[in-house]
C-alpha positions in Angstrom: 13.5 -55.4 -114.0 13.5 -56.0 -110.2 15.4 -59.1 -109.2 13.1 -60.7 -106.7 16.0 -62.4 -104.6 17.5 -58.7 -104.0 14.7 -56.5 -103.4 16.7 -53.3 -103.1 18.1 -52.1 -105.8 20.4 -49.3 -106.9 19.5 -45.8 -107.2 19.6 -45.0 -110.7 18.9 -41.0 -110.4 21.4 -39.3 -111.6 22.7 -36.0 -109.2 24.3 -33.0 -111.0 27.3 -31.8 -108.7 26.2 -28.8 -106.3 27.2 -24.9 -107.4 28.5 -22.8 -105.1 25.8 -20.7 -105.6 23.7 -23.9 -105.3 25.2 -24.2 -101.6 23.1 -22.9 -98.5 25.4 -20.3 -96.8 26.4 -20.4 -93.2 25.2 -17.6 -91.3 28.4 -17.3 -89.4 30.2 -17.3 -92.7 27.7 -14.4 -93.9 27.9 -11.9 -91.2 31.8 -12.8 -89.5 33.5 -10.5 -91.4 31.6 -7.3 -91.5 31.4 -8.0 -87.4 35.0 -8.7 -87.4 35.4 -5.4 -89.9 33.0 -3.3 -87.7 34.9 -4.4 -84.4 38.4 -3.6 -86.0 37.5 -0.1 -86.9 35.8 0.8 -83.5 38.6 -0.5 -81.5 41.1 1.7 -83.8 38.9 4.7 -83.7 38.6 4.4 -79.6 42.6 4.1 -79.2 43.1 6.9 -81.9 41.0 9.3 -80.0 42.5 8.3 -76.7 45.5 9.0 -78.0 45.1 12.1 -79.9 43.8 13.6 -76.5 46.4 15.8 -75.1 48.0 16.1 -72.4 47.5 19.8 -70.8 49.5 21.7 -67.9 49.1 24.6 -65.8 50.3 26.4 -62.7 49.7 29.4 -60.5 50.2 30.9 -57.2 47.7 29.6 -54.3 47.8 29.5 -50.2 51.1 31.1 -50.2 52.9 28.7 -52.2 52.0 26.9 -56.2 50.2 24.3 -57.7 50.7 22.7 -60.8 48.4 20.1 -62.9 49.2 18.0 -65.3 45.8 16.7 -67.2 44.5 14.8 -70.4 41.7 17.0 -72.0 41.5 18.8 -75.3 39.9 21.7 -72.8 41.9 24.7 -70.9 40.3 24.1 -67.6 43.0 26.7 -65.7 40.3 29.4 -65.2 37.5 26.8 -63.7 40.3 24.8 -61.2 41.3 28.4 -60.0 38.0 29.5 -59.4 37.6 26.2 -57.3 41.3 27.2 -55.4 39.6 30.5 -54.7 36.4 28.9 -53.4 38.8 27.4 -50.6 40.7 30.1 -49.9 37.1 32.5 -49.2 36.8 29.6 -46.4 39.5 28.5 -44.8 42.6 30.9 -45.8 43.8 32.7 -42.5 45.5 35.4 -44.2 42.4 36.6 -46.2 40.4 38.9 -43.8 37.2 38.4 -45.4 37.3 34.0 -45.3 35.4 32.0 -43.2 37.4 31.2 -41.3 38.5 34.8 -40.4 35.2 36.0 -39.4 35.1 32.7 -36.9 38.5 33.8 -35.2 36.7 37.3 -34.5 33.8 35.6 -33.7 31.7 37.4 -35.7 28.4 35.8 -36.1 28.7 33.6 -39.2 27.1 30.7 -41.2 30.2 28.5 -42.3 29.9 26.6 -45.5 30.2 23.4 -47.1 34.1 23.6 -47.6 34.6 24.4 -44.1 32.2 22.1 -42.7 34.0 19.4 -44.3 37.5 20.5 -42.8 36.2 21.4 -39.9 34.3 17.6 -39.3 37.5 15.8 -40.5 40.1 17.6 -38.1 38.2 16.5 -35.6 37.9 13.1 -36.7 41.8 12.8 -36.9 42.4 14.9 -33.8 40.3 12.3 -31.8 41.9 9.1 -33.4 45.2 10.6 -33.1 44.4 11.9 -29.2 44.8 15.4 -30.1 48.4 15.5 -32.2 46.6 17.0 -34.9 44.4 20.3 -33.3 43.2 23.1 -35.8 43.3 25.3 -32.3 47.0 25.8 -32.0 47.4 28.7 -33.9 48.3 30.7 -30.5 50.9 28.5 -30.0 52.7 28.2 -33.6 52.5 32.2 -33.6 54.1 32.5 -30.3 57.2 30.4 -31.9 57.2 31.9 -34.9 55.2 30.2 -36.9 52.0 32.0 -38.1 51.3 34.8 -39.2 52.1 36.9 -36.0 56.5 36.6 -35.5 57.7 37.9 -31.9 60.2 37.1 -29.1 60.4 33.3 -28.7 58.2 32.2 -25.3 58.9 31.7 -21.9 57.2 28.9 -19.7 54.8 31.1 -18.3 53.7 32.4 -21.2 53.6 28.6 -22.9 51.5 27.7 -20.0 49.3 30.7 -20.7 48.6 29.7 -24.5 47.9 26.3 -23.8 44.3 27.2 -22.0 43.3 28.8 -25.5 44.3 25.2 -27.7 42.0 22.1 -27.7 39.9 20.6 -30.2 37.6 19.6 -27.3 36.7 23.1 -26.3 35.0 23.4 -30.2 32.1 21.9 -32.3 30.3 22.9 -35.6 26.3 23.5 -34.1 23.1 22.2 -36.4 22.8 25.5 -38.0 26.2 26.0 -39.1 27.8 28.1 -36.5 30.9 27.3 -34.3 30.7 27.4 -30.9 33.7 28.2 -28.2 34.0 27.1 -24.6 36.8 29.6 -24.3 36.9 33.1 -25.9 40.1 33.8 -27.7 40.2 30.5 -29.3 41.7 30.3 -32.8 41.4 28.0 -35.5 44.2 27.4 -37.8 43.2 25.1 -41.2 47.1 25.3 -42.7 47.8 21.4 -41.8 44.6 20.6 -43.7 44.0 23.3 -46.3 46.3 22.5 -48.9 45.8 18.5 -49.2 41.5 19.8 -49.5 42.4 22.2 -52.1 44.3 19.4 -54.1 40.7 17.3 -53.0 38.6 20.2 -54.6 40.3 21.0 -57.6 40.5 16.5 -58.5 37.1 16.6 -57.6 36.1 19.5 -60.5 38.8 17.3 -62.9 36.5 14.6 -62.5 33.1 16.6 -62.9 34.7 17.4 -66.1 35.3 13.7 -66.9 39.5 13.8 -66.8 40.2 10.4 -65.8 44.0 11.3 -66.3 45.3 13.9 -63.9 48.1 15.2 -61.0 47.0 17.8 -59.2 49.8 19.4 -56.7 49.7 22.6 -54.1 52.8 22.8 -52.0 53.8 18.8 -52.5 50.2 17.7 -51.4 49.5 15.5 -54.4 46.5 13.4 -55.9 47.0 11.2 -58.9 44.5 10.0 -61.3 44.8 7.1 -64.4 48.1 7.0 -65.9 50.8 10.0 -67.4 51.2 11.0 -70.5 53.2 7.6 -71.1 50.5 5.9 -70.5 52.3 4.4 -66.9 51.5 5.2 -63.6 52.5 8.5 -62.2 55.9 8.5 -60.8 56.3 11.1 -57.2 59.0 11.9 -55.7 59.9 11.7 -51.2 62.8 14.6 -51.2 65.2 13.3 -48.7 65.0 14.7 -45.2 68.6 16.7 -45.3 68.7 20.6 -43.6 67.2 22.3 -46.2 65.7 25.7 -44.9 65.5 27.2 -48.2 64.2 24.5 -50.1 66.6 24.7 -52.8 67.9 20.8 -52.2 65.6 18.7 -54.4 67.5 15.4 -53.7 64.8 12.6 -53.6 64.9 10.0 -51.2 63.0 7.4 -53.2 60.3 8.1 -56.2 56.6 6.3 -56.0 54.6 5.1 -58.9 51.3 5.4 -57.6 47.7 5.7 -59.4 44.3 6.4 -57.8 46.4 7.8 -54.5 46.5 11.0 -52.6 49.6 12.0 -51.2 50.9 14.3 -48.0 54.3 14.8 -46.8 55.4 16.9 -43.7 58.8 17.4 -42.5 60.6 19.7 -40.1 63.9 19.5 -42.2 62.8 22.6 -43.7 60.6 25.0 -41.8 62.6 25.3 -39.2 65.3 28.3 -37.7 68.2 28.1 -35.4 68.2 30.6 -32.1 70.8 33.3 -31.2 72.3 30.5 -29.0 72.2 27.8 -31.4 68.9 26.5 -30.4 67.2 24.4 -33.4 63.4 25.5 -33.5 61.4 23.1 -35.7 57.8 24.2 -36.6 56.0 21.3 -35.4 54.4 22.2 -32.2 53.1 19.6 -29.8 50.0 20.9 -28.7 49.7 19.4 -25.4 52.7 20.2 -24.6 53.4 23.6 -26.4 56.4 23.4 -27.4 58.0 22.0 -30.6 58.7 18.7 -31.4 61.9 17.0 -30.3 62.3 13.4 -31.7 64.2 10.9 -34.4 61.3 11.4 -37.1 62.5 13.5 -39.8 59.7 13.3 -42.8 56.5 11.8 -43.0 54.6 10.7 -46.0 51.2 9.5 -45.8 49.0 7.8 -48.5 45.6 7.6 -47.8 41.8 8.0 -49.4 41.8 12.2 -49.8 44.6 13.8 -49.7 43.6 16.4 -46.8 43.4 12.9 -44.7 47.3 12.3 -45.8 47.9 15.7 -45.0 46.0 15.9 -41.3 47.8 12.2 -40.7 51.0 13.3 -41.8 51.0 16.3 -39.5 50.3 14.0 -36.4 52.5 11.8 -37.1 55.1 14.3 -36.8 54.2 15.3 -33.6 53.8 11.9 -32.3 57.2 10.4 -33.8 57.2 7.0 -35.1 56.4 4.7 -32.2 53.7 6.0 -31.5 53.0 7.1 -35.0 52.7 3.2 -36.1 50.8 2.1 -33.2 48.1 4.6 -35.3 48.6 2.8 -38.6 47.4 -0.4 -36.6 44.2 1.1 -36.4 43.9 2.7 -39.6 44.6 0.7 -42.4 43.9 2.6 -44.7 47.0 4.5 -44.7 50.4 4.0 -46.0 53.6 6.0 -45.1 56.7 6.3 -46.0 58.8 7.8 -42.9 62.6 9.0 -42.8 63.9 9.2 -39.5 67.3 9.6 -37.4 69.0 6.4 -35.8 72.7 7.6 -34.5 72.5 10.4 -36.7 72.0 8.1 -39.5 68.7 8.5 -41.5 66.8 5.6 -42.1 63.1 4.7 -43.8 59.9 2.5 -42.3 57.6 2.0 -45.3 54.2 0.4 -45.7 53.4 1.3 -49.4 52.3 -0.6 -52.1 53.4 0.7 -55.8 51.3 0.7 -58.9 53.4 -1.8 -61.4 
């Protein structure tokens, strides 16, 4: 009976307690764990086949010296990065007869091609922001001391003076349809300072086509580093120290960079270099405007920079410049990082700009 004076009353239904099959299920609760599951076993199956990726190494002669790669790929890529090296030397390789380049020194009538352009428009570049210290036209001049591939009685004055109407970068130019053109006949283009840091360009470059992300490439201590080594870190390169070392037998390092994503140059005259009859030291760096070689405190410069025939074009200049003037150049090109060794008092010290992967 309803009690008028308390209008609402108690439910009297009775409620069975819910199953948990009786229980609406979440729809977080229903998929989270094969997600999770799914997740777990891609992650593991990425990381395992990362890992079980070797790493791969291989070296050879090229330019009149080695290169050596280190690479992660479960492919033997030796024969294609060789054909690349070989693609180079047909262009810009002074001591092959039948190059590019060769057929330009005996002005033979000749379309250059897409290797050389690219040399050839860079060395330019760098000779005008350097103000000639780097000049792919000095080749009479490093043969005349010694240098090249022609060796004969040091020069005299008169003939120094002679030479140095055949050298300047200004006298030069790559025309629309591919040919070079001279002011002077007798002018001779020398790629040496440039050609091995582009060969290391090429052969990253076909390392990439291939889709390596990990790599060192290196021809002659031009170097270019990609991703991490085979510890998974980045790649550490070594500076050698800038001691008398004419027959490159001293591998003492002066300090050792971990770098990643870099390309690396390093010229020094603490090598290629003889003494004369009357003691006379005769380093290999020669000043084009002045035709002679180099006579300052810088000893060894490394240059990081965006390819690694830049670094090695930059780090040639800066040896002829020396290191005053070769920092007033870093002011404008920020881009580049060094690590120099030089003489103070017969002392050798280091200036360094570089900034190491961690």
């Amino acid at each position: 009976m309803t009690d008028p004076l308390n209008p609402i009353q108690p439910d009297e239904t009775k409620y069975e307690p819910l199953t948990p099959a009786d229980r609406p299920k979440s729809q977080w609760r229903r998929w989270h764990i094969p997600v999770l599951v799914f997740l777990a076993i891609a992650s593991y199956l990425i990381v395992t086949k990362q890992n079980k990726v070797p790493y791969q190494t291989a070296e050879g002669a090229i330019f009149g010296t080695f290169y050596h790669l280190t690479y992660q790929s479960r492919d033997d890529l030796q024969a294609g990065v060789e054909a690349e090296l070989l693609r180079v030397d047909s262009s810009l390789s002074m001591f092959n007869p039948s190059s590019i380049i060769s057929r330009v020194n005996r002005d033979e009538d000749v379309e250059v091609d897409s290797l050389f352009r690219t040399v050839f428009t860079l060395a330019q570049q760098v000779s005008a922001a350097t103000g000639g210290a780097f000049d792919i036209t000095v080749a009479p001049l490093v043969n005349a001391w010694g240098f090249g591939f022609k060796n004969g009685a040091l020069p005299d004055s008169a003939q120094v003076d002679s030479l140095r109407q055949l050298v300047g970068y200004q006298h030069i130019r790559l025309l629309d349809n591919n040919h070079i053109e001279k002011d002077i006949p007798g002018i001779v283009l020398d790629c040496s300072a440039v050609a091995k840091g582009f060969g290391v360009d090429v052969v990253a470059n076909y390392l990439r086509r291939q889709g390596i992300e990990n790599f060192m490439v290196e021809i002659g201590g031009e170097v270019v580093v990609s991703g991490v080594n085979p510890k998974g870190k980045p790649w550490r390169v070594g500076v050698n120290k800038a001691a008398d070392d004419p027959t490159s037998t001293n591998q003492e390092l002066a300090t050792v960079l971990n770098l990643t994503d870099r390309a690396m140059a390093t010229s020094g005259n603490y090598r290629n270099y003889y003494t004369t009859d009357d003691g006379r030291r005769v380093a290999h760096t020669i000043d084009p405007s002045s035709g002679y070689p180099v006579q300052h405190s810088l000893l060894s410069a490394t240059v990081l920079a965006p390819t690694c025939a830049e670094a090695d074009a930059f780090a040639t200049s800066f040896m002829v410049m020396g290191i005053d003037s070769a920092r007033t150049i870093l002011t404008r090109h920020p881009e580049l990082q060094v690590f120099f060794i030089y003489d103070s008092l017969g002392t050798n010290l280091t200036f360094s700009t570089i900034r190491e992967e961690s």
